[in-house]
C-alpha positions as CSV (number, residue, x, y, z in Angstrom):
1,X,-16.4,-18.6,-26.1
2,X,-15.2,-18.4,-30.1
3,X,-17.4,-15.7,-32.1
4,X,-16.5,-14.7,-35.3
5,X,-14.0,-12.1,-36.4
6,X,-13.7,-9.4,-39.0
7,X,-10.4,-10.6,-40.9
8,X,-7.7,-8.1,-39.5
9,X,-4.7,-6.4,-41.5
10,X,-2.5,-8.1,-43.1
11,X,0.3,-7.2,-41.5
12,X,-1.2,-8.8,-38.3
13,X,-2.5,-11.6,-40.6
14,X,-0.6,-12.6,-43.6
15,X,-2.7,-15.4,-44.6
16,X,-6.1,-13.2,-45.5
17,X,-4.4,-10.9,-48.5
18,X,-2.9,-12.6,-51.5
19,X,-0.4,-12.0,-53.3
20,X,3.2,-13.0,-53.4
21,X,5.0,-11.0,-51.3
22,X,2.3,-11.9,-49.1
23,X,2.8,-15.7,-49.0
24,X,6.5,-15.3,-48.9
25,X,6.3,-12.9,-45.7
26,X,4.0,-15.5,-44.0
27,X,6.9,-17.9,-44.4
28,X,9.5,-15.6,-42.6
29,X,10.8,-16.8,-39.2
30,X,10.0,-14.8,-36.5
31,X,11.9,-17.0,-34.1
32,X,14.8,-19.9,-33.9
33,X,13.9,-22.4,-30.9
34,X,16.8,-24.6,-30.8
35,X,16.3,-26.5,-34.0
36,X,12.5,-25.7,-34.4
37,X,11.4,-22.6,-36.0
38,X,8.4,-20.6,-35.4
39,X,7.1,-18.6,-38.7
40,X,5.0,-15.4,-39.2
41,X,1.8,-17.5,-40.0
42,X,2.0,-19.7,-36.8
43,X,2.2,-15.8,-34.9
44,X,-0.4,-14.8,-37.1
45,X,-3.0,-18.3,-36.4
46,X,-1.9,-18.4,-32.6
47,X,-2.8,-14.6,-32.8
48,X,-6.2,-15.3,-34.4
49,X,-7.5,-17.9,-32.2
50,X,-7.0,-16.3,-28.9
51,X,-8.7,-13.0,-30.2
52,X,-11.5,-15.3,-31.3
53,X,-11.9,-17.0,-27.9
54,X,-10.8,-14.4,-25.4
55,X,-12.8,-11.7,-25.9
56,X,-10.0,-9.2,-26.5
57,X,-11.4,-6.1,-28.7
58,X,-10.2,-7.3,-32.4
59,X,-8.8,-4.8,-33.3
60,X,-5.5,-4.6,-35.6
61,X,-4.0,-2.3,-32.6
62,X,-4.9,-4.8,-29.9
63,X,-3.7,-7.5,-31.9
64,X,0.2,-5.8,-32.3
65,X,-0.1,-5.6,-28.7
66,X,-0.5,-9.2,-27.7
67,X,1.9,-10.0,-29.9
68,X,5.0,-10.2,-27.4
69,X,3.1,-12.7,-25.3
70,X,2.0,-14.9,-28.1
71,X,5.4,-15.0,-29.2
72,X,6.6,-15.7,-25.9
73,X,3.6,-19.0,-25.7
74,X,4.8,-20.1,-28.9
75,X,8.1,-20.5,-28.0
76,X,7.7,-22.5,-24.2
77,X,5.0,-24.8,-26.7
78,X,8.3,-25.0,-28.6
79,X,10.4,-26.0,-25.6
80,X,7.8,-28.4,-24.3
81,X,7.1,-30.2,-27.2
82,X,11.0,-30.9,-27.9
83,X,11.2,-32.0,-24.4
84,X,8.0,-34.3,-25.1
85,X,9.5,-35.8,-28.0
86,X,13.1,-36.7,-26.6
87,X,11.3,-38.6,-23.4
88,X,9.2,-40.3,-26.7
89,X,6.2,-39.7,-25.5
90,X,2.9,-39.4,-28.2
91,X,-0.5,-37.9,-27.5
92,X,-3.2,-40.3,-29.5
93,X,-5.8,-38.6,-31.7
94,X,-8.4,-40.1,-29.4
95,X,-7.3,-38.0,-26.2
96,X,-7.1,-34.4,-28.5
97,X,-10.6,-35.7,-30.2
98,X,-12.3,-36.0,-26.6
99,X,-10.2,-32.3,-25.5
100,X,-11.9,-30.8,-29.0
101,X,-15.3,-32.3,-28.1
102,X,-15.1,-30.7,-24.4
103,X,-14.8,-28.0,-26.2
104,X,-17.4,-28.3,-28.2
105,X,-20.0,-29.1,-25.6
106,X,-18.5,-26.1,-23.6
107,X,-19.4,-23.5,-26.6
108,X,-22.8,-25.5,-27.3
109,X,-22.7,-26.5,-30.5
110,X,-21.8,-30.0,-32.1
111,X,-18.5,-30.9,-33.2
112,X,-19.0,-30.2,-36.5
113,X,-20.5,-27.0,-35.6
114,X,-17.4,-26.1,-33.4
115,X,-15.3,-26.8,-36.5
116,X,-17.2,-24.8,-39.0
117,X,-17.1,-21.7,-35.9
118,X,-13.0,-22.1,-36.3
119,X,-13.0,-21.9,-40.1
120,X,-15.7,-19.4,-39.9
121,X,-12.8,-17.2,-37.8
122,X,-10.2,-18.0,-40.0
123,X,-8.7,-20.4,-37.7
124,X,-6.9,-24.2,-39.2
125,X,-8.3,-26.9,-36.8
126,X,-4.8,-27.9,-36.8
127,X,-4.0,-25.1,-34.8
128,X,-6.0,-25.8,-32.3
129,X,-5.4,-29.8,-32.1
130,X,-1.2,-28.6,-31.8
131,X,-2.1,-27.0,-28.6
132,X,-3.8,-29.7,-27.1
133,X,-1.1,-31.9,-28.1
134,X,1.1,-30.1,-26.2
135,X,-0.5,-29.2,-23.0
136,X,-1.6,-33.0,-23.0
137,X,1.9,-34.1,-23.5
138,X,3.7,-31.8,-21.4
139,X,1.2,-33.2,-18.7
140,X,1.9,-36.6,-19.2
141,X,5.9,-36.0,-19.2
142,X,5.3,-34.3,-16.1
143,X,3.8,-37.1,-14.7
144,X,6.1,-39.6,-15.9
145,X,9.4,-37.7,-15.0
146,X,8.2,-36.7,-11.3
147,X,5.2,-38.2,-9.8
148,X,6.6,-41.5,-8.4
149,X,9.4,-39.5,-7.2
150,X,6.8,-37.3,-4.7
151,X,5.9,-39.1,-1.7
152,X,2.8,-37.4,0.6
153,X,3.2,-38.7,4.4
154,X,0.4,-39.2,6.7
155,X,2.1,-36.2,8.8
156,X,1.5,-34.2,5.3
157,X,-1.9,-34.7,5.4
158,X,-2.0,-34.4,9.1
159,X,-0.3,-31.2,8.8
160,X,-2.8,-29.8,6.2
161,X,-5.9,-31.2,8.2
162,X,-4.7,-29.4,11.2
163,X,-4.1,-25.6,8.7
164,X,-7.9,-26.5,8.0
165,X,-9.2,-26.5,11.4
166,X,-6.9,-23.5,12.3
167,X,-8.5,-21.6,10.0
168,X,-12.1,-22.5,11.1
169,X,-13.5,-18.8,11.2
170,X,-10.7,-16.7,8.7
171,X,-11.9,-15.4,5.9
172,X,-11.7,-17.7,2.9
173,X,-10.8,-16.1,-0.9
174,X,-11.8,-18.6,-4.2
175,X,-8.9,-17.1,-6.8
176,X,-7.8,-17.3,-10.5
177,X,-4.8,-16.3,-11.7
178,X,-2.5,-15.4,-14.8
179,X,1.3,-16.3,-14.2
180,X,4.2,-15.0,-16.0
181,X,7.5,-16.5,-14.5
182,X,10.6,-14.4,-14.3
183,X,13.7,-16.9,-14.9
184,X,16.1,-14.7,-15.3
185,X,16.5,-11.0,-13.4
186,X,17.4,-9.5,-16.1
187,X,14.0,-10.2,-18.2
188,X,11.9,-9.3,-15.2
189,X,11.1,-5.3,-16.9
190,X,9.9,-7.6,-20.0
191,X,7.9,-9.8,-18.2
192,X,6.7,-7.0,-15.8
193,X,5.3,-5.2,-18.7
194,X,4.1,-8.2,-20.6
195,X,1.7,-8.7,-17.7
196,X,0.5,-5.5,-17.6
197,X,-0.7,-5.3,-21.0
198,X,-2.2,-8.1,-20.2
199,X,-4.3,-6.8,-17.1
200,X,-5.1,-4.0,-19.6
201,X,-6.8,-6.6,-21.4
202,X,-8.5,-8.7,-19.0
203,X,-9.9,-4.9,-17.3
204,X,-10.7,-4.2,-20.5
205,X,-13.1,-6.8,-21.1
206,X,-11.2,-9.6,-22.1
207,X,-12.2,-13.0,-20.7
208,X,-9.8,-13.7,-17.8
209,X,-10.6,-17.8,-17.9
210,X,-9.5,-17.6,-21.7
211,X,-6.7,-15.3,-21.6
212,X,-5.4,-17.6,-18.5
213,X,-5.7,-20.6,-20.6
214,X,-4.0,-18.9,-23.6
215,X,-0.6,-17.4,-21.2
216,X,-0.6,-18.0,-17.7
217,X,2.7,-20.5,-16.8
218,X,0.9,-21.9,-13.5
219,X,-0.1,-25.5,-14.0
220,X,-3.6,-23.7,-13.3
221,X,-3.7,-22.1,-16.7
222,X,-5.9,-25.7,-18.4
223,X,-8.6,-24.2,-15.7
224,X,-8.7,-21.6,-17.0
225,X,-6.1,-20.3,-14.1
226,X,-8.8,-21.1,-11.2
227,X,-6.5,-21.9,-8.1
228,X,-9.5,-22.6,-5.7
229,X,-10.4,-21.3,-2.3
230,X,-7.5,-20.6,-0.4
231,X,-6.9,-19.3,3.1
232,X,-4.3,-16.5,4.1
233,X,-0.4,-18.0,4.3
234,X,-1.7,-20.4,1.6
235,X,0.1,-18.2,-1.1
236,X,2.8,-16.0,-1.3
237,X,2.8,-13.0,1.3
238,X,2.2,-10.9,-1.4
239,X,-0.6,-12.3,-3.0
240,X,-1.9,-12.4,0.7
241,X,-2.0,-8.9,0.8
242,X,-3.7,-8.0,-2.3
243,X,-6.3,-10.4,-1.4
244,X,-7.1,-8.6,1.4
245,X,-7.7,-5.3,0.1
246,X,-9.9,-7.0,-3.2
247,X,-13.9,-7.4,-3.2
248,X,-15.4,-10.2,-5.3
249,X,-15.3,-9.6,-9.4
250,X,-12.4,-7.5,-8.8
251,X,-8.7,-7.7,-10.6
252,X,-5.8,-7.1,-9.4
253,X,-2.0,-6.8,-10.3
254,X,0.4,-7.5,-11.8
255,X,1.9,-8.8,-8.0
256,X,5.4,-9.6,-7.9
257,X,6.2,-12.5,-6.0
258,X,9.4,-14.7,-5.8
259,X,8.9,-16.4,-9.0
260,X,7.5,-13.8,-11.1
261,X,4.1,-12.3,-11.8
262,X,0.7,-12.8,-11.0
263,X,-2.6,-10.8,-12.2
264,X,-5.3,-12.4,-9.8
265,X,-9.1,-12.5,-9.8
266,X,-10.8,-12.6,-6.5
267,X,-14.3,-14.5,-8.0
268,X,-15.7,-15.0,-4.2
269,X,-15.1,-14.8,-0.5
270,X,-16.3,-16.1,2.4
271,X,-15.3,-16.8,6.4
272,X,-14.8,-20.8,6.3
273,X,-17.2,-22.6,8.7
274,X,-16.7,-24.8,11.4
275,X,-16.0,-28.3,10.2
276,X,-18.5,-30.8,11.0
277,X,-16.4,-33.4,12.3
278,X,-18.1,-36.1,14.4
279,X,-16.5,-39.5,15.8
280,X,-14.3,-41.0,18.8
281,X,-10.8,-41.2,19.9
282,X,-8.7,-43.5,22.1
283,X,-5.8,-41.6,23.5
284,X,-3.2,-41.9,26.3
285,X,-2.0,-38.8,28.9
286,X,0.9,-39.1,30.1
287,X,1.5,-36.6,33.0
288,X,4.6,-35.6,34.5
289,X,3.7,-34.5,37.7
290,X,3.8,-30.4,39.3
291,X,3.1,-29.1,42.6
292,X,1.1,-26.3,43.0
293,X,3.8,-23.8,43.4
294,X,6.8,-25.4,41.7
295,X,9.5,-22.8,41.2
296,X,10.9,-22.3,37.4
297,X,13.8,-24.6,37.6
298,X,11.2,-27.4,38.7
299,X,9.2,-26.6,35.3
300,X,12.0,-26.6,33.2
301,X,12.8,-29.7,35.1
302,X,9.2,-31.4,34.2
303,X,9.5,-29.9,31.1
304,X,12.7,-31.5,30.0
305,X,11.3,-34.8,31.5
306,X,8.2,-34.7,29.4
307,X,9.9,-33.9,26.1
308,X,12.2,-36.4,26.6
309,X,9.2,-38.8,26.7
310,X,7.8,-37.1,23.3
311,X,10.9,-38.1,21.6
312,X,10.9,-41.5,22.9
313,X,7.2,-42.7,22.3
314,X,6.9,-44.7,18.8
315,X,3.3,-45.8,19.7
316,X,0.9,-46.2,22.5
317,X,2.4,-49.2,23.5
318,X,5.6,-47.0,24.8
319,X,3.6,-44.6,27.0
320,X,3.2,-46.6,30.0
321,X,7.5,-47.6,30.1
322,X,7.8,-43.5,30.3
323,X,5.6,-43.1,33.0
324,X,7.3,-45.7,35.1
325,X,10.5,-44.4,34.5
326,X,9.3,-41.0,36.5
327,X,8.8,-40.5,39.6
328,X,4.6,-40.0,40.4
329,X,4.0,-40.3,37.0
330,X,1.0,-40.6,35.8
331,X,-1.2,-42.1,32.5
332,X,-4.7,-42.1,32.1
333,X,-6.6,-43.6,29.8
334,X,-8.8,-42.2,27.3
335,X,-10.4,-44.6,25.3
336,X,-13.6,-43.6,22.7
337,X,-14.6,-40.5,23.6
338,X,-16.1,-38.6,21.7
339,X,-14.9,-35.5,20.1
340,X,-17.3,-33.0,20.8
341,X,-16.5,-33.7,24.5
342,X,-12.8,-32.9,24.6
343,X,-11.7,-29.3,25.0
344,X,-10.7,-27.4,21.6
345,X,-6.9,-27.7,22.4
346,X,-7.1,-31.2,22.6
347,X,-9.6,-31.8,19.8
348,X,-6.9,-30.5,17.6
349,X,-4.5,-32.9,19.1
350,X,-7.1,-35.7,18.7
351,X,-7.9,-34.3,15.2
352,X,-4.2,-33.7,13.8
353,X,-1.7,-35.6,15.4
354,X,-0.3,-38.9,13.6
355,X,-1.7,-41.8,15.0
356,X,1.1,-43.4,17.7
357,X,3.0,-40.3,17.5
358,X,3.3,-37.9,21.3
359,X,2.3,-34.7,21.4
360,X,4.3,-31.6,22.2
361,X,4.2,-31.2,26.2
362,X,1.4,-29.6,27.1
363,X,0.9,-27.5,30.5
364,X,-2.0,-27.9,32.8
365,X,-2.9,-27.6,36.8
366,X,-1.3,-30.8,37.8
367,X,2.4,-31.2,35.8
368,X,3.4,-31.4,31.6
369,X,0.8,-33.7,29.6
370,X,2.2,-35.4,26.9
371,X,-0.8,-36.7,24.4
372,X,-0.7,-40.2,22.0
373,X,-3.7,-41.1,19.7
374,X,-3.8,-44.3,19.9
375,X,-7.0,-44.9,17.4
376,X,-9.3,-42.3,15.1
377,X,-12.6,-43.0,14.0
378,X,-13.8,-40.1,12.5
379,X,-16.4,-38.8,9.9
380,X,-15.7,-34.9,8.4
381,X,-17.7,-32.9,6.1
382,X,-14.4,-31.4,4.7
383,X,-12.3,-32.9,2.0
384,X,-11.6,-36.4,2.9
385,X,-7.8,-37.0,3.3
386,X,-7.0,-39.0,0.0
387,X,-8.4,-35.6,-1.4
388,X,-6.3,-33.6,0.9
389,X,-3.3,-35.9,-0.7
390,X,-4.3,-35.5,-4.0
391,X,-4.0,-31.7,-3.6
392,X,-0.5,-31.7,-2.0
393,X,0.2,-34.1,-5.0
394,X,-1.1,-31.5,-7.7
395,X,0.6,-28.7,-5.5
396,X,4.0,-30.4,-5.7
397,X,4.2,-31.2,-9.3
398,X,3.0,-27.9,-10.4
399,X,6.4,-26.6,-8.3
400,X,8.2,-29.4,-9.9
401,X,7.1,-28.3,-13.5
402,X,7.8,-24.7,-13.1
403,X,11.1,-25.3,-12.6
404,X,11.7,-28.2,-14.9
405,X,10.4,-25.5,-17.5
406,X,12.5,-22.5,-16.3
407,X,15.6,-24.7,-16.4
408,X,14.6,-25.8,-20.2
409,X,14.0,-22.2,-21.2
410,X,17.6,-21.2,-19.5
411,X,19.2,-24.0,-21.4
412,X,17.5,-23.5,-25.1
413,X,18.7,-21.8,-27.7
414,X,16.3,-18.7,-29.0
415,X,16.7,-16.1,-31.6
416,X,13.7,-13.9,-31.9
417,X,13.9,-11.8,-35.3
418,X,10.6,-10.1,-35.6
């Protein structure tokens, strides 16, 4: 939430002493991005803003230590916007007004009152409607450039309906992050210590929503960083295991995974409940048949037989030609039961298997059972699955953008001179 700040030294802040040599040193370039520059009074108003709104103790100290990573957003806002402007895309006035009214309403106060809190802090409105701009823009060319190029399958969603159910009973973690991405090896001591002066911050006192909204690289960073609940093997392994060993309210990092680093926030946990699914199913069993007693080489047999079937069966429709091709074979009928009367194994079958599509053999007393849903009519309390789709959706273009960026940041041109 902004506040109002003390004006801090001019070395931090060029703009608040006169003079001269002042107004010329506000004018120095503190770094070449390809053909943009960034100057030592777009540091110094970048600087101001997110002390104003963060929560970080204003200090002139703390301000020369954030420095590095303000830099460092200033010049991927660089990288984006040029990117932005060669696909010729333009953010209206209208969608950065209705961002700066959010904003507004989320500090309670009007927008002319916002606006007056900004100058009040020393901050240029502009400042603020450049950023916007950008993560608006860059938002919109991510959309653009990959989104019709993503396609989530039924057997997506069927897949992530069937994690949910697995993890009926695991303990469930609701987490916010701050990313800093590692793109080359050689920058990952930099990036490593970038973060933790930033965990210094955010354990200090500092606002971890704002400070995430101001650095983090994850698309979750407009949230404030707020991932969402999330279930162990969700994340990276390593993430996993700091979860684990974190209580509600805590922090914890920075975590080196893979891509680079993560300071996390574990806001609340919980053991996920049983899903309140309710509804019938029509499938088809299809048994190959076992005597009591069959030796090993008859299994593998019966076994080889039924998976044979699985990779045959396009729909329900195909079940019946596989059981007359075996010898005793067998297919029963199983049409609208209801759910809570099958046993859990096959619930899950019933639950998460594509419609038409066999089931992995499946032993029981009498031979190999190979399963096809053959109609669904079901109700859950869960997310429903266009929501389930529109979260692999969001998942996948946040991948898709991290490395779009990292290949635009390998490929620019940057001189830093401060």
């Amino acid at each position: 939430m902004l506040r109002r700040l003390p004006l801090l030294l001019c070395l931090l802040l060029p703009l608040a002493c006169p003079g001269p040599a002042v107004a010329q040193d506000s004018l120095r370039i503190v770094a070449v991005v390809n053909d943009d520059v960034i100057t030592a009074v777009d540091l110094a108003a970048r600087t101001r803003m997110i002390l104003a709104s963060s929560g970080i103790k204003d200090t002139p100290e703390a301000g020369q230590r954030i420095l590095p990573q303000v830099l460092r957003a200033l010049i991927d806002d660089r990288i984006r916007n040029q990117a932005i402007t060669k696909e010729g895309i333009t953010v209206s006035q209208d969608r950065i007004d209705r961002r700066l009214n959010d904003l507004a309403r989320a500090n309670n106060a009007s927008r002319q009152q916002f606006e007056g809190m900004l100058q009040q802090s020393g901050i240029p409105i502009g400042v603020l409607e450049d950023q916007i701009r950008t993560e608006v823009g860059w938002a919109m060319l991510v959309q653009r450039k990959f989104r019709s190029g993503i396609i989530i399958t039924d057997a997506d969603v069927d897949a992530a309906q069937k994690r949910m159910i697995e993890n009926e009973g695991k303990p469930e973690y609701q987490v916010a992050e701050i990313f800093l991405s590692v793109d080359d090896p050689t920058q990952s001591d930099a990036v490593r210590q970038s973060a933790e002066r930033l965990m210094e911050q955010v354990k200090g006192g500092a606002d971890f929503a704002a400070v995430a909204r101001q650095f983090s690289q994850a698309s979750t960073a407009s949230s404030g960083g707020l991932i969402g609940w999330v279930h162990p093997g969700d994340l990276a392994p390593e993430i996993d295991t700091a979860l684990t060993t974190m209580e509600p309210g805590s922090i914890a990092g920075p975590v080196r995974s893979e891509g680079g680093f993560h300071i996390l926030q574990l806001r609340d946990k919980r053991t996920t409940g049983e899903s309140k699914t309710q509804g019938t199913v029509s499938l088809k069993r299809f048994v190959v048949p076992l005597k009591a007693g069959a030796t090993p080489a008859e299994v593998d047999a019966a076994t080889h037989r039924a998976q044979t079937a699985v990779d045959r069966i396009a729909s329900c429709a195909d079940v019946a030609k596989e059981a007359g091709d075996v010898d005793g074979g067998k297919v029963t009928d199983l049409s609208n039961v209801n759910l809570t009367s099958l046993p859990a194994g096959l619930q899950t079958i019933a639950l998460s298997n594509p419609v038409g599509k066999a089931s992995p053999p499946v032993r029981s007393s009498d031979g190999m059972n190979v399963f096809v849903v053959c109609q669904r009519n079901v109700t859950t309390s869960g997310p429903t699955r266009e929501e389930i789709g529109e979260q692999l959706m969001r998942d996948r273009l946040d991948l898709l953008a991290r490395g779009y960026l990292r290949d635009l940041r390998r490929a620019a041109y940057v001189d830093i001179r401060r």
